[in-house]
GUKEKOL-229561 format. One line per 10 residues: number of its first residue (from 1); for each residue x, y, z of C-alpha. Coordinates in steps of 0.02 Angstrom, whole numbers, plus 50000, padded with zeros to 5 digits. Example, Ala and Ser with C-alpha at 12.3 -4.5 7.8 and 13.67 -1.06 7.14 Angstrom:
1	50615/49775/50390; 50684/49947/50357 $
end
This chain:
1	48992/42302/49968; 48898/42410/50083; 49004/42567/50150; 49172/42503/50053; 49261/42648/50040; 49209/42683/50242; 49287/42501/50270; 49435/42516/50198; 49478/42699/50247; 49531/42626/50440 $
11	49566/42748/50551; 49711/42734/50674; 49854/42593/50686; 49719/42461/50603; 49742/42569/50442; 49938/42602/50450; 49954/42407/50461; 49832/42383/50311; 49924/42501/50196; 50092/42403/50234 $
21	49998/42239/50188; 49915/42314/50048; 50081/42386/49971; 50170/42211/50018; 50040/42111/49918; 50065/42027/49740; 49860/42023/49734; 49759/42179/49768; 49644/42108/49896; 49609/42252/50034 $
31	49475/42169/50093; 49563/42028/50164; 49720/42164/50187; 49587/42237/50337; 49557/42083/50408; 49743/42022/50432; 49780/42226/50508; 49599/42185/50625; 49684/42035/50695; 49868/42098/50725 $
41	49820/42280/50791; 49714/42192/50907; 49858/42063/50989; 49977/42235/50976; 49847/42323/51093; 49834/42182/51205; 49847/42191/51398; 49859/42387/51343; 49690/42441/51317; 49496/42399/51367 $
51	49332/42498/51330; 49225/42585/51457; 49111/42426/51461; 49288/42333/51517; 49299/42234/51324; 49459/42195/51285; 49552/42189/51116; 49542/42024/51074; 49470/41961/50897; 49425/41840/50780 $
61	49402/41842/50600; 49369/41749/50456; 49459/41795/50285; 49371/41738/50153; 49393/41715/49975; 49410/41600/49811; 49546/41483/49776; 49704/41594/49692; 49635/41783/49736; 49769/41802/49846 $
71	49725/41755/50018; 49910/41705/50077; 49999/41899/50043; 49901/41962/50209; 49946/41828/50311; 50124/41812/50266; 50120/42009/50257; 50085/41995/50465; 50204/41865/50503; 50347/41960/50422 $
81	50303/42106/50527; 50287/42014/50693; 50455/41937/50651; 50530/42094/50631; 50468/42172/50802; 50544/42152/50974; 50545/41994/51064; 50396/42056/51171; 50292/42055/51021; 50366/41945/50911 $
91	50330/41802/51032; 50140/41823/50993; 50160/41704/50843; 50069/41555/50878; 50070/41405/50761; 49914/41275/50714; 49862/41219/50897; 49799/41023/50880; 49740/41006/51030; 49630/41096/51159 $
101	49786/41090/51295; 49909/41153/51141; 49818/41291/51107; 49825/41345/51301; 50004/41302/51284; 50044/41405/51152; 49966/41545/51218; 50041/41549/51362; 50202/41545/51291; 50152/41680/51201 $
111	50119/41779/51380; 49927/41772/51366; 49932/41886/51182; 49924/41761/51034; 49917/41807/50858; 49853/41633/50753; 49878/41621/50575; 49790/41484/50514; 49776/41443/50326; 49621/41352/50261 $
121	49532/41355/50409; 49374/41289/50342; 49480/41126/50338; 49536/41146/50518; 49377/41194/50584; 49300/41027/50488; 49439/40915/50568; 49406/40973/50740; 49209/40992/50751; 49165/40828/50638 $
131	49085/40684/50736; 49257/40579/50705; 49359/40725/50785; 49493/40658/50916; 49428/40742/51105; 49573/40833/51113; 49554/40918/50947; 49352/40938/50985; 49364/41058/51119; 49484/41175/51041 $
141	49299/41245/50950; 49240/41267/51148; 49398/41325/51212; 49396/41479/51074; 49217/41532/51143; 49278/41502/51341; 49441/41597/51301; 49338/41764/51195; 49228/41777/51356; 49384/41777/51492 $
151	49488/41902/51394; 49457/42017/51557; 49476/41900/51692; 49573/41759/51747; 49549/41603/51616; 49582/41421/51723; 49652/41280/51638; 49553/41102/51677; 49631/41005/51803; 49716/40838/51788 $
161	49706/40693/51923; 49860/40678/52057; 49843/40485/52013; 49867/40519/51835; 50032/40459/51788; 50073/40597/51659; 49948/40720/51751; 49984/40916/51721; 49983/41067/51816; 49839/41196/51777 $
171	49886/41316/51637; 49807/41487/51705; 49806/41651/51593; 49768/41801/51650; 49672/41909/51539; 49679/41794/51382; 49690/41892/51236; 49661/41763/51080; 49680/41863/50907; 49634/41738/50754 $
181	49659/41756/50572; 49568/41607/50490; 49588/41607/50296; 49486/41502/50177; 49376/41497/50029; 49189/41530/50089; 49104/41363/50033; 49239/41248/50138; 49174/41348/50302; 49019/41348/50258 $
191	49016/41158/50237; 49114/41155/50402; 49002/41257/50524; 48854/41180/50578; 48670/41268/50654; 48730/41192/50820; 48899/41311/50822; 48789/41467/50765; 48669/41419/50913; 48787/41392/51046 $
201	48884/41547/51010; 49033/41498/50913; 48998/41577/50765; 48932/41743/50816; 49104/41784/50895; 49187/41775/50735; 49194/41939/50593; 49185/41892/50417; 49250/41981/50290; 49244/41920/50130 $
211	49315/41961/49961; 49202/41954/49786; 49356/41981/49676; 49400/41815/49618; 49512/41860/49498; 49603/42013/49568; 49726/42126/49487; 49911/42096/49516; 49994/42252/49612; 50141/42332/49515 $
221	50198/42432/49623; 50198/42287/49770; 50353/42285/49883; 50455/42123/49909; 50421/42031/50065; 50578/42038/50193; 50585/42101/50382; 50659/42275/50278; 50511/42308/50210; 50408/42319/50373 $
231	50543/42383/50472; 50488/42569/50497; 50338/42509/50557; 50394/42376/50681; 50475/42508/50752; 50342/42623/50756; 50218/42504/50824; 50315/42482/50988; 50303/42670/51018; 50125/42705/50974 $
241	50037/42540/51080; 50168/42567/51235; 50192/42439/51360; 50072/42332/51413; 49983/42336/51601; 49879/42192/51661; 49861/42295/51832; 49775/42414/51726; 49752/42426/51554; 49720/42606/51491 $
251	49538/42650/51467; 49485/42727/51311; 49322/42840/51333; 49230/42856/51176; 49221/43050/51138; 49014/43127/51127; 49001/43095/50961; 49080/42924/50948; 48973/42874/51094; 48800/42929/51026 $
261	48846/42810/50865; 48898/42662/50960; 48727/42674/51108; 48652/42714/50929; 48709/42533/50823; 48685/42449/51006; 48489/42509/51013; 48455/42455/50847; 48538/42293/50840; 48441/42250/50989 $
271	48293/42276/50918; 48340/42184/50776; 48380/42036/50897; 48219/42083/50970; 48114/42046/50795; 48241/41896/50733; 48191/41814/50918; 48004/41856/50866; 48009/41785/50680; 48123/41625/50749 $
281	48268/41661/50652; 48462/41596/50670; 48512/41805/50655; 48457/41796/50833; 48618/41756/50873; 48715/41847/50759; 48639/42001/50836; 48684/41976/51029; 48887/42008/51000; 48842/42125/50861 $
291	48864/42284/50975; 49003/42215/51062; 49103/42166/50889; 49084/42365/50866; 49135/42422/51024; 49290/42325/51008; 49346/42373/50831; 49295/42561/50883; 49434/42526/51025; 49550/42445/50895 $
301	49556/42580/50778; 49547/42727/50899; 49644/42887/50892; 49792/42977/50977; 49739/43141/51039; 49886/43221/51152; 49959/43076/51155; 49787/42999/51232; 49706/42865/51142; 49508/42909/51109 $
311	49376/42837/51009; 49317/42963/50886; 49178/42982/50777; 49274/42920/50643; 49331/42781/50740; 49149/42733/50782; 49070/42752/50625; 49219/42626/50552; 49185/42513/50672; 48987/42507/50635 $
321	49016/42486/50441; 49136/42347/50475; 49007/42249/50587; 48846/42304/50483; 48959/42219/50328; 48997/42061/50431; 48837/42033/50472; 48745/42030/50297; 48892/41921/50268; 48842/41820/50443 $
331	48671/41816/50349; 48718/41732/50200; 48837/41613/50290; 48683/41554/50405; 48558/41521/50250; 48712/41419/50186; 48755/41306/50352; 48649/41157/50341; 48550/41029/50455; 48565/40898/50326 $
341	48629/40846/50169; 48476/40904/50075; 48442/41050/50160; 48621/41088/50109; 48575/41048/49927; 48411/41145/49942; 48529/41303/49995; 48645/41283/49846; 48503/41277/49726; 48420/41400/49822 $
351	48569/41518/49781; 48606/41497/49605; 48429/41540/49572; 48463/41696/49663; 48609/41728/49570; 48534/41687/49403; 48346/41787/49440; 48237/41719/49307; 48278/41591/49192; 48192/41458/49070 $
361	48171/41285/49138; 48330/41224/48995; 48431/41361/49085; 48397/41306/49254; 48448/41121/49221; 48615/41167/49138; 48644/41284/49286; 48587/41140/49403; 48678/40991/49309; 48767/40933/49448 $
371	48594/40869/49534; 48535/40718/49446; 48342/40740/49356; 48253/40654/49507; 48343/40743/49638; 48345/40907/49542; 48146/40895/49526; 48137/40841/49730; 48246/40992/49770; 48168/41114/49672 $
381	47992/41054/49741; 48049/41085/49911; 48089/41260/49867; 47928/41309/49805; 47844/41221/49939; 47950/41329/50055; 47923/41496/49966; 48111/41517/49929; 48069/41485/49751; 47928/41497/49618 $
391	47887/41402/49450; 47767/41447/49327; 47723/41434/49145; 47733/41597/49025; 47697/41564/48836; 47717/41386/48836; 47897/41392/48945; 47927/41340/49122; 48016/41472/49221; 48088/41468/49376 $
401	48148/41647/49484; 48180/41683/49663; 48061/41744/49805; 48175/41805/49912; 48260/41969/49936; 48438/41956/50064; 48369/42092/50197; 48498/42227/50218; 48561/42270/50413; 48527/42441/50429 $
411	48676/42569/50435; 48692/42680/50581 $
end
């Protein structure tokens, strides 16, 4: 993991809420500890703060990881702790919206700050973006992208006919602030995204951090979960956010340093969008909101200086790592997302050849057993034809290796 300790060292109320989830966990997973403490510092700094560009808190993140390696301790872990806040926060909680108009619902309820907790999200995604999806459960994926973009303004509900007989009024939110915590193991979301939701800018809003520990260690020392144990901190959280001001939510001015790191990360991933629009590739995308992601975090994890929020250095230079990290994950999730069934097939072969380097043609069918000889052979083909994968002869054995190296995004 690039920059790990960096990562996990959060600065600010983003790293007081990970070490309560960390020491509240059965699994040591502080990967996906971060994420959960991303998504709930940014609802508790709703309506409360915005960046000098005017970005607002709100945030969405994927938490990724294998079946068993303790996914479910952050997200329980934040749901204790909003249940043990005041009623002005507690009412963030949001459950699993359905529909496009129950997610608006919900969030109004909520008073325009919702925290969503949704478990297995590659499966929710899947129900609501597959070609059978109800319409009401299909636009919740466009709603998500309308409501990220309107977190400063005024969002407007659609509007329903006066003939209608069970027509609605308009729900209208001002300054939407959508914080979601999607949980899953990687392969179900890759299955579930499509090049058509990294195109048309669904994807690029999201952060994904993922953990490689499959089997992680059990915590000892791990508290038990009850409103008790996150008490002290539900009542500190009140006290260090304030109250919330949709007049005028407090600016926070990055101080010299900070700033130079942040215009810094923002030149080069522009260039990097630059070259990726150049060379035709999907990271296009991934690089527009890559600046913005940072900005953001930098605001999420800022500072109190004389009882003045400010984004430091430190701050900043989080905020980079955790982007620079999401987006080599971005990376691999994009050569994973599929046009078709085969090119999904090519991508899974095309990965455990990665994973494997260099290996005797008997190796490489055991490894690829689950691909029947014909298709195998097709698949493989392809590869080499595409230059993602070569085969050769050496001594009288057929060997197959990779060709390609995963290009790293540069740390500023």
């Amino acid at each position: 993991m690039n920059n790990n300790k960096m990562i996990l060292n959060a600065p600010g109320l983003v790293g007081k809420i990970a070490t309560y989830i960390n020491e509240t966990s059965y699994k040591e997973q502080p990967i996906l500890a971060l994420a959960a403490a991303i998504v709930a510092t940014g609802a508790f700094y709703g309506h409360r703060l915005r960046t000098r560009t005017n970005l607002r808190t709100n945030i969405m993140v994927f938490a990724l990881g294998e079946s068993g390696a303790g996914k479910d301790g952050s997200r329980v872990a934040v749901k204790i702790l909003l249940d043990a806040m005041p009623e002005s926060f507690s009412k963030m909680a949001c459950g699993n919206p359905i529909s496009a108009p129950g997610l608006l619902a919900a969030l109004n309820k909520a008073g325009g700050v919702g925290v969503f907790l949704i478990d297995e999200i590659g499966h929710f995604i899947a129900s609501i973006n597959g070609k059978k999806a109800p319409s009401h459960a299909a636009e919740i994926m466009g709603l998500l992208t309308q409501l990220f973009t309107s977190a400063n303004t005024t969002f407007r509900g659609g509007e329903y006919s006066d003939r209608a007989k069970d027509a609605k009024p308009r729900v209208d939110i001002i300054q939407p602030c959508v914080c979601f915590l999607g949980s899953s193991t990687p392969d179900r979301v890759y299955n579930a995204i499509s090049l058509d939701d990294v195109a048309d800018g669904f994807l690029p809003r999201w952060l994904v951090l993922e953990s490689d520990d499959i089997a992680p260690a059990n915590n000892p020392a791990h508290k038990n979960f009850d409103k008790s144990t996150g008490a002290a901190l539900a009542k500190e959280i009140p006290e260090i956010v304030g109250a919330a001001d949709l007049s005028a939510p407090r600016c926070v001015i990055p101080d010299d340093e900070a700033r130079q790191i942040l215009d810094s990360f923002a030149d080069t991933v522009d260039k990097l969008r630059q070259k990726a629009i150049t060379g035709g590739s999907n990271m296009k995308y991934i690089y527009t909101r890559a600046a913005e992601h940072a900005e953001k975090l930098a605001l999420i994890a800022c500072e109190y200086k004389n009882a003045a929020p400010v984004i430091t250095a430190q701050s900043a230079a989080w905020a980079v790592a955790v982007v620079n990290y999401s987006v080599e994950k971005m990376r691999r999730m994009i050569e994973k997302v599929a046009a078709s069934p085969h090119e999904q097939a090519m991508n899974d072969m095309a990965e455990i050849i990665a994973r494997r380097g260099k290996m005797a043609g008997t190796d490489f069918c055991n490894y690829c057993r689950r691909w029947k000889l014909k298709e195998r052979e097709e698949l493989l083909k392809d590869l080499v034809a595409c230059g993602r994968a070569k085969q050769y002869r050496e001594d009288g054995t057929t060997y197959i290796e990779p060709t390609q190296n995963v290009e790293n995004v540069p740390n500023v």
